[in-house]
KEBA-641021 format. One record per residue (C-alpha): residue in one letter; x, y, z. Coordinates in steps of 0.2 Angstrom, whole numbers, plus 2048, in hexadecimal, padded with zeros to 3 digits. Each point is the difference from the previous one (the first is absolute). Layout:
! KEBA-641021
+----+-----+-----+-----+
! aa !  xx !  yy !  zz !
+----+-----+-----+-----+
!  a !   X !   Y !   Z !
...
+----+-----+-----+-----+
This chain:
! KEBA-641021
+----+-----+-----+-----+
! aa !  xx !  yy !  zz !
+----+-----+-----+-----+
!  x ! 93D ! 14A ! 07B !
!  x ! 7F4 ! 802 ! 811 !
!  x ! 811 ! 7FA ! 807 !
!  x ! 80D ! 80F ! 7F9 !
!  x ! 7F4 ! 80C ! 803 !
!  x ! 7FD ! 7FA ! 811 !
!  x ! 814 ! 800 ! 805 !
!  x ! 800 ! 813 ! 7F5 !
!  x ! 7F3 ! 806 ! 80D !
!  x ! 80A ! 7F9 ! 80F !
!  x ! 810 ! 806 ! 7FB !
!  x ! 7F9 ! 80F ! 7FD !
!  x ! 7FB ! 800 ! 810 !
!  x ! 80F ! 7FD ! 808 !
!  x ! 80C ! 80D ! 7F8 !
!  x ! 7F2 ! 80B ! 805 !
!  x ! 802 ! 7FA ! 812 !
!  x ! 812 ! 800 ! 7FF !
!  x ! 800 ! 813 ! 7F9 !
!  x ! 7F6 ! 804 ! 80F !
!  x ! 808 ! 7F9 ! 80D !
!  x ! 811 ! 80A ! 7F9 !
!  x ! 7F8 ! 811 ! 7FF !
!  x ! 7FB ! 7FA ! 814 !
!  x ! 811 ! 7FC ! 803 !
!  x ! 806 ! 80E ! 7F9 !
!  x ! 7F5 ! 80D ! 807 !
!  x ! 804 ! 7F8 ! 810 !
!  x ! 811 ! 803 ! 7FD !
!  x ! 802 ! 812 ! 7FC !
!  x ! 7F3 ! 803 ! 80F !
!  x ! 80E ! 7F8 ! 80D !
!  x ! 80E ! 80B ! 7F9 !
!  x ! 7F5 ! 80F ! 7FF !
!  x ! 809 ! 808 ! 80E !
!  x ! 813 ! 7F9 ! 7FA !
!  x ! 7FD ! 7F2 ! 80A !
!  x ! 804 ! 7EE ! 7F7 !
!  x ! 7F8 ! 7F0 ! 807 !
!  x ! 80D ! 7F4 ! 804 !
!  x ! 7FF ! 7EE ! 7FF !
!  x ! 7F6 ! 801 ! 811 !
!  x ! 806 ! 7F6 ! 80C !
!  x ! 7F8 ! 7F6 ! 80F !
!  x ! 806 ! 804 ! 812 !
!  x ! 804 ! 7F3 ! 80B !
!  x ! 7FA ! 7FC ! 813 !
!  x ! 810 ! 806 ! 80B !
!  x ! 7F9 ! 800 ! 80F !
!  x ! 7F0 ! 800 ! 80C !
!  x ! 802 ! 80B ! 80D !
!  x ! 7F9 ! 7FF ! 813 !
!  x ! 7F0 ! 80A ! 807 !
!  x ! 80A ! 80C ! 808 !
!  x ! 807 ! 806 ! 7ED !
!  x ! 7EF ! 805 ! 7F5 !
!  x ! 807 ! 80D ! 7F7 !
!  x ! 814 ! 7FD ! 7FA !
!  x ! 807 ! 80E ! 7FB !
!  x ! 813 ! 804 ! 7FD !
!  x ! 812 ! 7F7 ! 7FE !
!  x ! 80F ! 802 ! 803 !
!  x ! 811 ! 7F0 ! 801 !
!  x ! 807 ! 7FD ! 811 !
!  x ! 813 ! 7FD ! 801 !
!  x ! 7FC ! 7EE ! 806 !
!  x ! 7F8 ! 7FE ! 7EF !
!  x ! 7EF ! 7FF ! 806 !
!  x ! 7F2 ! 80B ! 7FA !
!  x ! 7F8 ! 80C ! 80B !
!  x ! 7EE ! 807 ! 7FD !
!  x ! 7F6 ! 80D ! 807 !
!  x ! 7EC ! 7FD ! 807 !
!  x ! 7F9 ! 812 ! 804 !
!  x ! 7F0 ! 7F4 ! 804 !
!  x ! 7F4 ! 80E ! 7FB !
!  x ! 7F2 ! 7F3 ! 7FC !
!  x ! 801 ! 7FE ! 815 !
!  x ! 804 ! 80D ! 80B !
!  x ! 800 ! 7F4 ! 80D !
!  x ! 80E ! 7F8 ! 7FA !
!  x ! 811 ! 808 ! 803 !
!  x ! 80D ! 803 ! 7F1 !
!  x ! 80B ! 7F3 ! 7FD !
!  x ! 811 ! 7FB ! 7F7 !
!  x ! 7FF ! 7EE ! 7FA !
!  x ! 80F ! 7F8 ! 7F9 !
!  x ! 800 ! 7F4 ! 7F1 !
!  x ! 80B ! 7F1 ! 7F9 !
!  x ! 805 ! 7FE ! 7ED !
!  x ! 7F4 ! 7F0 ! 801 !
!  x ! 7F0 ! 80E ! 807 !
!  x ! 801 ! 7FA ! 812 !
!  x ! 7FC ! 80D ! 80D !
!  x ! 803 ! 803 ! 810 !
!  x ! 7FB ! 811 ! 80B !
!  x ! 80F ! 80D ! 802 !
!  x ! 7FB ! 80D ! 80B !
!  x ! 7F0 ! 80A ! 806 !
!  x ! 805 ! 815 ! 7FB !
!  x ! 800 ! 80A ! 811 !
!  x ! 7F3 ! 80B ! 801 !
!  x ! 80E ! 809 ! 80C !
!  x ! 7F3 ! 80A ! 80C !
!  x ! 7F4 ! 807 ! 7F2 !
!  x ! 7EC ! 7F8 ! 801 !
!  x ! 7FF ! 7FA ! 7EC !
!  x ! 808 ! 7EE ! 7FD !
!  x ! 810 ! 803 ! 7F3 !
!  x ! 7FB ! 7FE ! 7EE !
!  x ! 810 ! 7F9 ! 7F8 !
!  x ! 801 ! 800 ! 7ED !
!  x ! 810 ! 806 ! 7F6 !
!  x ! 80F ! 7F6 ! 806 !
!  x ! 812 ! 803 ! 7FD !
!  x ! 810 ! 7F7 ! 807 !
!  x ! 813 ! 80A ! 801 !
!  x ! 80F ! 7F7 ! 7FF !
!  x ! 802 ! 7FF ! 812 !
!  x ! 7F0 ! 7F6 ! 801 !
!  x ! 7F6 ! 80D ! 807 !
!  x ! 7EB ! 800 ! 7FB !
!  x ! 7FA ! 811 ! 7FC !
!  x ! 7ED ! 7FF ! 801 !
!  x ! 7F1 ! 80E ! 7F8 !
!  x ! 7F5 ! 7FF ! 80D !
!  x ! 7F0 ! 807 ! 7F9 !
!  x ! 7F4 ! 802 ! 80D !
!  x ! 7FA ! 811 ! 7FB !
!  x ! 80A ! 813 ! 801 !
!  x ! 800 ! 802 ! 812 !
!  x ! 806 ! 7F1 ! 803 !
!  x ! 808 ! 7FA ! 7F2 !
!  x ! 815 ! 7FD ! 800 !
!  x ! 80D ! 7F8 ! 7F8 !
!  x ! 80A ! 7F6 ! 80D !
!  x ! 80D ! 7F6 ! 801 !
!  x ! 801 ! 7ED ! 805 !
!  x ! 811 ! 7F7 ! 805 !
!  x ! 800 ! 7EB ! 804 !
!  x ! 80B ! 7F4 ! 807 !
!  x ! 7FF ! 7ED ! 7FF !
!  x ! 7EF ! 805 ! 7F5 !
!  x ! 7F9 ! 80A ! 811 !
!  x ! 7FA ! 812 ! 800 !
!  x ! 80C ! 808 ! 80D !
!  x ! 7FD ! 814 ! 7FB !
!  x ! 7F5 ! 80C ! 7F7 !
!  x ! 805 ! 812 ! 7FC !
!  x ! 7F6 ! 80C ! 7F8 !
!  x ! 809 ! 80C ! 7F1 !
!  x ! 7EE ! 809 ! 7FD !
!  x ! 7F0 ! 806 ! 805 !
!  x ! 7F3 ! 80A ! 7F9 !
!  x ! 7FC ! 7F7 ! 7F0 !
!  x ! 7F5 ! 7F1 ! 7FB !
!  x ! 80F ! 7F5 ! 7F8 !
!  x ! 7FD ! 7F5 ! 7F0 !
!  x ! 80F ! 7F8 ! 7F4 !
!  x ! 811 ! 800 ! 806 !
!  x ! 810 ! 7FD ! 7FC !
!  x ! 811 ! 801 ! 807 !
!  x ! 80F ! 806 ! 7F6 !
!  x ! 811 ! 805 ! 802 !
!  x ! 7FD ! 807 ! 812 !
!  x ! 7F1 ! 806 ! 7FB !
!  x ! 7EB ! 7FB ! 806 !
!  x ! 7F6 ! 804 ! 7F2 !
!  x ! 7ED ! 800 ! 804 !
!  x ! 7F0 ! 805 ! 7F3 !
!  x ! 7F0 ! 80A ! 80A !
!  x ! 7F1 ! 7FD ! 7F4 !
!  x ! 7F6 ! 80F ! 806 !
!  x ! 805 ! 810 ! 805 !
!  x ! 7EF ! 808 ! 805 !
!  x ! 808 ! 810 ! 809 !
!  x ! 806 ! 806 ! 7F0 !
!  x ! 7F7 ! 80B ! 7F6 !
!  x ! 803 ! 7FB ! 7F0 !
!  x ! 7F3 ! 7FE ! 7F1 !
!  x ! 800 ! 7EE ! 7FE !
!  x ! 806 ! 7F3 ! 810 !
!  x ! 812 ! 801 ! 802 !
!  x ! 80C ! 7F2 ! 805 !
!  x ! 812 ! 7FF ! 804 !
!  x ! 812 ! 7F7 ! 804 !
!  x ! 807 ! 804 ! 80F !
!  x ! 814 ! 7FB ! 801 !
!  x ! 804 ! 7FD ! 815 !
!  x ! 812 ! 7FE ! 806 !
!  x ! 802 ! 7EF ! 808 !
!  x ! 808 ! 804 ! 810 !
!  x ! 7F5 ! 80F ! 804 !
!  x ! 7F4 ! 7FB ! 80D !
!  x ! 7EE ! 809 ! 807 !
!  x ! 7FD ! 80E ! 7F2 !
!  x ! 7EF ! 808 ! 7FE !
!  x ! 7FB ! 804 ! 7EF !
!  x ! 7F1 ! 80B ! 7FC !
!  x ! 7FA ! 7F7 ! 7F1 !
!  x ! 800 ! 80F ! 7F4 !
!  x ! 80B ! 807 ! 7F3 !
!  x ! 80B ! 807 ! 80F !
!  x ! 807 ! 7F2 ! 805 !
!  x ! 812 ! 7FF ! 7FC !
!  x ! 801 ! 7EE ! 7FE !
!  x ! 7F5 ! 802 ! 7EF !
!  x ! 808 ! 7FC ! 7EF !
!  x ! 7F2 ! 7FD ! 7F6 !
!  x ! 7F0 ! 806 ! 7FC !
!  x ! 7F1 ! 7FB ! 7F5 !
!  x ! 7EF ! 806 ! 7FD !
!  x ! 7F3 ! 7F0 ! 7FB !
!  x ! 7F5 ! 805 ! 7F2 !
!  x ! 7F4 ! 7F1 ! 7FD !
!  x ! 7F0 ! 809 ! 80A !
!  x ! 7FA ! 7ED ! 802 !
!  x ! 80F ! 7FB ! 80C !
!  x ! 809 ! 80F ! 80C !
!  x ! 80C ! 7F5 ! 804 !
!  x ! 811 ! 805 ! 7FB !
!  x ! 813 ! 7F5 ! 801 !
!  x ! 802 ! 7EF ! 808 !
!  x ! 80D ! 7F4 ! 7FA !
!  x ! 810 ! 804 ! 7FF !
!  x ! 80F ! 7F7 ! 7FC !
!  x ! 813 ! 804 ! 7FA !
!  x ! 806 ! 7F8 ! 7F2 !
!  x ! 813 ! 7FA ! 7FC !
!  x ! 808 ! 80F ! 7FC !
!  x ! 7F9 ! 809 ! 810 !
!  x ! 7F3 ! 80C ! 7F8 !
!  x ! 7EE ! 7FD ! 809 !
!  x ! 7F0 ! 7FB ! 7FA !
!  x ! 7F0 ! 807 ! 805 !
!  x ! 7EE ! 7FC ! 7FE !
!  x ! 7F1 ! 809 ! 800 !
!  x ! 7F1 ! 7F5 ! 802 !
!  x ! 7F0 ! 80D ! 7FC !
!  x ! 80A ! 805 ! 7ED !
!  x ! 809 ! 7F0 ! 7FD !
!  x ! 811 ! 809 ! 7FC !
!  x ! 810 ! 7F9 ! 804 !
!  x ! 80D ! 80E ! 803 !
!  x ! 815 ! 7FE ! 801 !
!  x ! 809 ! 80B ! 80D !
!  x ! 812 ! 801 ! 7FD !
!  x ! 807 ! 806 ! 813 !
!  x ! 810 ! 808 ! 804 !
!  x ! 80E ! 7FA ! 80B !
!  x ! 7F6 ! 805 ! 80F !
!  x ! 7F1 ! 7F8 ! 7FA !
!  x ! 7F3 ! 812 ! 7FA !
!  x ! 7F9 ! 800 ! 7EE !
!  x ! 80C ! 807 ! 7F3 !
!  x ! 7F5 ! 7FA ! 7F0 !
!  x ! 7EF ! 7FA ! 7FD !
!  x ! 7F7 ! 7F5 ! 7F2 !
!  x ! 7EF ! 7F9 ! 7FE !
!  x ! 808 ! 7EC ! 7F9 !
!  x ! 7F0 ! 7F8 ! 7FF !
!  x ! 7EC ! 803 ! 801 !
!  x ! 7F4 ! 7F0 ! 803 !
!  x ! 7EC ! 801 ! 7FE !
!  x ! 7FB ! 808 ! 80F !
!  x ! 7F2 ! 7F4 ! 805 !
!  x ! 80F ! 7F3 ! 802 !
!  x ! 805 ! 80D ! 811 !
!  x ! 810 ! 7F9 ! 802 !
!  x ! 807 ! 7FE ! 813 !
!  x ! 810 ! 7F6 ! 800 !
!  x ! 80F ! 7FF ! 7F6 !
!  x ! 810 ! 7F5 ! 7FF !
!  x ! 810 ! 7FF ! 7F4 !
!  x ! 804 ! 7EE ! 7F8 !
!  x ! 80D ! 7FC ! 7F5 !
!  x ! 807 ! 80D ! 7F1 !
!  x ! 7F7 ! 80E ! 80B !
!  x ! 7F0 ! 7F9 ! 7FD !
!  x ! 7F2 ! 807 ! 80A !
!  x ! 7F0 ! 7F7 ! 805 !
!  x ! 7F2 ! 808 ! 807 !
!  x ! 7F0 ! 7FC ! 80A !
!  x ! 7F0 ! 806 ! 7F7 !
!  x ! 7F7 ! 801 ! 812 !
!  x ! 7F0 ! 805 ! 7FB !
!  x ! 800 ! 7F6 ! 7F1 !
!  x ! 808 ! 7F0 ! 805 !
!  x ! 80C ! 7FF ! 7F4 !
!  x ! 813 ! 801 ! 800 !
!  x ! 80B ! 807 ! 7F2 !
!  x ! 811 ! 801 ! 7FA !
!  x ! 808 ! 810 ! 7FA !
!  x ! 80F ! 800 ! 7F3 !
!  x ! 80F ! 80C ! 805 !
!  x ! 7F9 ! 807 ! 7F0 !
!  x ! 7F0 ! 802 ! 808 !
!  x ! 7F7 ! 7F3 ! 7F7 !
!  x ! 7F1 ! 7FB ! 809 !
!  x ! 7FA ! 7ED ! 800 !
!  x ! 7F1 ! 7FA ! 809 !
!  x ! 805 ! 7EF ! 808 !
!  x ! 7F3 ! 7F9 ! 809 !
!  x ! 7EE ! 806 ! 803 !
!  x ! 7F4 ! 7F8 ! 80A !
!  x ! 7EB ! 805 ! 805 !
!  x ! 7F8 ! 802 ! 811 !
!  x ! 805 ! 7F0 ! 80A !
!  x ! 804 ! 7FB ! 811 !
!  x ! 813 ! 7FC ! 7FF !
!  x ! 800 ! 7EB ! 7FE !
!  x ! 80B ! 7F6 ! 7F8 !
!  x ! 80C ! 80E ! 7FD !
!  x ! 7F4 ! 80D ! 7F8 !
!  x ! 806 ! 812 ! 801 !
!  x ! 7F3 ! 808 ! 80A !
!  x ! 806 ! 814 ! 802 !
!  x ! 811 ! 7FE ! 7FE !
!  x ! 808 ! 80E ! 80D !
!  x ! 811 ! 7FE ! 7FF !
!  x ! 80E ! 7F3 ! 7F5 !
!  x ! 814 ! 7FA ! 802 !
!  x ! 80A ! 7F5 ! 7F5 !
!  x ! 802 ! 7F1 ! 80F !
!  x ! 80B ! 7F0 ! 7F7 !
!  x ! 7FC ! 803 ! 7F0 !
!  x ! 7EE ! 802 ! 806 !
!  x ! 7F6 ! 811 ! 7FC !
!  x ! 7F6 ! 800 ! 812 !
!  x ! 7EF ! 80A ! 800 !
!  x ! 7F9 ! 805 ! 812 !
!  x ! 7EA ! 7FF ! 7FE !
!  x ! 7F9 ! 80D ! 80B !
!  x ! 7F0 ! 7FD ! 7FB !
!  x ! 7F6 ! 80E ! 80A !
!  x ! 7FF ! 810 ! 7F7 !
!  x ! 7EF ! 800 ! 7F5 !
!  x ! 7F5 ! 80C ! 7F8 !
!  x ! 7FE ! 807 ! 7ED !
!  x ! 80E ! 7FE ! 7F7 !
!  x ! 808 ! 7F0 ! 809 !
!  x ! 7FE ! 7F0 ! 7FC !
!  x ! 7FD ! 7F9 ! 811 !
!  x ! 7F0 ! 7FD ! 808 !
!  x ! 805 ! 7F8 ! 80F !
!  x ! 80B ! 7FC ! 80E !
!  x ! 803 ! 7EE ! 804 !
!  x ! 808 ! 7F2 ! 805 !
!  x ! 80D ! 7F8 ! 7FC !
!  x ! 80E ! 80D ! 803 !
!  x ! 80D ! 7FD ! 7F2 !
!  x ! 80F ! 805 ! 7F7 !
!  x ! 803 ! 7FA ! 7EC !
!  x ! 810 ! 7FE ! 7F7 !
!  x ! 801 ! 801 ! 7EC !
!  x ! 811 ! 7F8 ! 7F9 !
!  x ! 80C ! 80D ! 7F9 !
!  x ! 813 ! 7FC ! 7F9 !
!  x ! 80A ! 807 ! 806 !
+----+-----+-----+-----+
């Protein structure tokens, strides 16, 4: 009798433990998709590469014709350390591309968004503040820089993409204008115009977009942008987490405007790349996560990693992302710090991670 009563209690016991551990699971659950977003069979990224000493702070990608992948170092962990372009093999091997002219001005170039044309010209956002900031142009031959150009001055450059003729760039700040809150913007540059001088306010011409960042915490404003498959552009804002679609006219200005996506704005999301089906992935920068958004504008949360210091494949402040054989490839630019971002630290090793995407 002792017996029955004693498996009674510990059955008891067990549904008990069992009820608890669902209300825990469940609570857990609707706490992740609080803010729409849907946790998603995380994934583990992979170790792609180790990059040399000269590269502490990857940053953008862009394809070369060759196949190769090139990738941006602004080096802003080490200003005595130049900016660099490194390019990459499919199996992460790296070899050193080429320095970024300063070109006559004192501060080194600060390379970060990268974008290739079809004639195999490099455009480059050299941010290396708003006096000296441009957006150049970078042409090869034989895998040998042989000529820089600059399209424009006057601004302190972040994403960029080239389209259709056309250089696209983001500026994160625009402290000249007066607005309420911190306004960004999206320039649109012709690619064959040379030396312009912007002013960095709403007077430039060259502006199609404008946006006001309303998160008081972070006054930074639109970062990553990427054009989909049909042409329209995709715009970030890093301070409100809001994905916005820009559907351009022929000669590239904004003819219609929607907000397609909004992420927690503590994931402060910095690069963005398409996959297959017109998927987007994004980089939670301050976060270290990565997501996927639906052309539906389903969010999922794809891998999410704490504070570490980039080993064995770890995403350690993912910057920037591109879909690379079949390979989801996640730049750690593991400097940035402070409340509100995971990292605590910059340090060794240098890295770049891939997660596995179908394609």
């Amino acid at each position: 009798m002792s017996q029955l009563k004693q498996k009674h209690q510990d059955y008891c016991h067990n549904f008990l433990l069992l009820c608890f551990y669902c209300t825990v699971i469940i609570l857990l659950s609707n706490h992740a998709q609080a803010d729409g977003t849907k946790v998603h069979n995380l994934q583990a990224a992979k170790p792609f590469s180790v990059l040399p000493n000269n590269c502490p702070t990857p940053d953008a990608f862009a394809i070369a014709p060759d196949g190769s992948l090139t990738l941006s170092c602004p080096n802003y962990a080490n200003n005595q350390l130049q900016g660099e372009l490194f390019s990459l093999k499919p199996d992460g091997s790296v070899r050193h591309l080429t320095t970024v002219p300063r070109l006559g001005l004192t501060k080194k170039a600060n390379p970060m968004g990268l974008a290739y044309d079809e004639h195999g010209a490099l455009y480059v956002a050299d941010a290396r503040g708003v006096k000296q900031g441009r957006i150049l142009k970078l042409t090869f031959s034989d895998k040998q820089l042989t000529d820089t150009q600059v399209i424009a001055s006057g601004l302190n450059p972040n994403g960029l993409r080239y389209h259709q003729g056309g250089v696209y760039v983001t500026q994160l700040t625009m402290p000249k204008v007066k607005s309420t809150k911190m306004t960004s913007a999206i320039y649109r540059f012709d690619a064959n115009q040379r030396n312009l001088q912007v002013t960095n306010t709403l007077e430039d011409p060259q502006i199609i977009f404008t946006v006001e960042t309303q998160n008081p915490v972070i006054q930074i404003g639109l970062d990553g942008i990427v054009f989909n498959s049909q042409g329209d552009l995709y715009a970030g804002n890093l301070g409100d987490g809001e994905i916005y679609r820009l559907k351009l006219s022929a000669s590239g200005r904004v003819e219609q405007t929607n907000l397609f996506a909004t992420l927690p704005n503590t994931a402060r999301i910095d690069g963005m790349v398409f996959g297959a089906n017109d998927v987007l992935y994004v980089a939670g920068f301050g976060s270290n996560q990565i997501f996927s958004v639906s052309p539906t504008a389903e969010v999922k949360l794809i891998a999410d990693y704490p504070d570490n210091n980039g080993a064995n494949g770890q995403i350690d402040q993912p910057a920037d992302l591109i879909i690379y054989h079949e390979k989801l490839v996640i730049s750690n630019f593991d400097l940035m710090k402070g409340k509100g971002i995971k990292n605590t630290q910059h340090s060794q090793p240098y890295t770049l991670s891939y997660i596995d995407v179908k394609q």
